[in-house]
N, C-alpha and C positions, 0 to 999 in steps of 0.2 A: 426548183427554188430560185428565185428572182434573186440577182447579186446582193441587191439593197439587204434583204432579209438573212441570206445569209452573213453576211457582214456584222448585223447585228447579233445572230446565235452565236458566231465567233468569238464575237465582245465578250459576252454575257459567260461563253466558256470561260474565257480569259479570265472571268471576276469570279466564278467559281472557284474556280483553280488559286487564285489569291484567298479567296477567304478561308478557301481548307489549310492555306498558308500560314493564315493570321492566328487560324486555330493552333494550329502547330509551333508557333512562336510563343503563344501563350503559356502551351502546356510544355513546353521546354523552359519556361519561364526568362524569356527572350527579355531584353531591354525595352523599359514601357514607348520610349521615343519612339523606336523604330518600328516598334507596332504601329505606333500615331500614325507614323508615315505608312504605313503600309493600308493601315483603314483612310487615310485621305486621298489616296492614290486608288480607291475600289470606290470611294464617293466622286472621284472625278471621272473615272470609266462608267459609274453609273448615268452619271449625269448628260455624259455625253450620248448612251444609248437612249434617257428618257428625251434629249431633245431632238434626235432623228427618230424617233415613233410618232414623237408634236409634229416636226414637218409632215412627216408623212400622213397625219391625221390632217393636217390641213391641205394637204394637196390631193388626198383621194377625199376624205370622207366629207369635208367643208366644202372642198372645191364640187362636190358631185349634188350638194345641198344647194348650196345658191347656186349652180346650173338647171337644178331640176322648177326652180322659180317656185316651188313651195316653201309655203310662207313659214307655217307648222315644223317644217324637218331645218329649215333654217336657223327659226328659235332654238328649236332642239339642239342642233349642236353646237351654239352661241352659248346656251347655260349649260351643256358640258365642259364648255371648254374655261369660262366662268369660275363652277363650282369645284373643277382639278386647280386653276390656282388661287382659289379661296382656301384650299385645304395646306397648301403650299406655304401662305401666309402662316398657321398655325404653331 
């Protein structure tokens, strides 16, 4: 497994391991703040893992699209990349 990739399964343990956290703060009926904080701190672990999968989607899969000089797979992943933050905007 390539470092990049695991770096990100790490993350994504890491945000696990928080959210089973937040459930547990919950059902111990924990302080609402510090929950906030603890769900805002799993939104910025996430955020940071959805924008190292974007890099990486533009540097293999975009980058592999406009080298290959078709015209078709270019579109293509122009209006994927488009219609993920169109959905974003929502």
């Amino acid at each position: 497994m390539s470092d990049m990739k695991s770096a990100k399964i790490n993350r994504l343990s890491r945000i696990e391991g928080q959210v089973r956290g937040v459930a547990q703060m919950i059902e111990s009926d924990r302080y609402c703040i510090d929950i906030l904080h603890q769900i805002q701190a799993i939104r910025s672990a996430l955020a940071k893992v959805e924008t190292q999968v974007l890099k990486d989607h533009a540097a293999c899969c975009v980058a592999e699209a406009i080298a290959s000089g078709d015209e078709a797979e270019q579109r293509e992943k122009f209006e994927e990349l488009v219609t993920l933050f169109e959905k974003t905007k929502r």
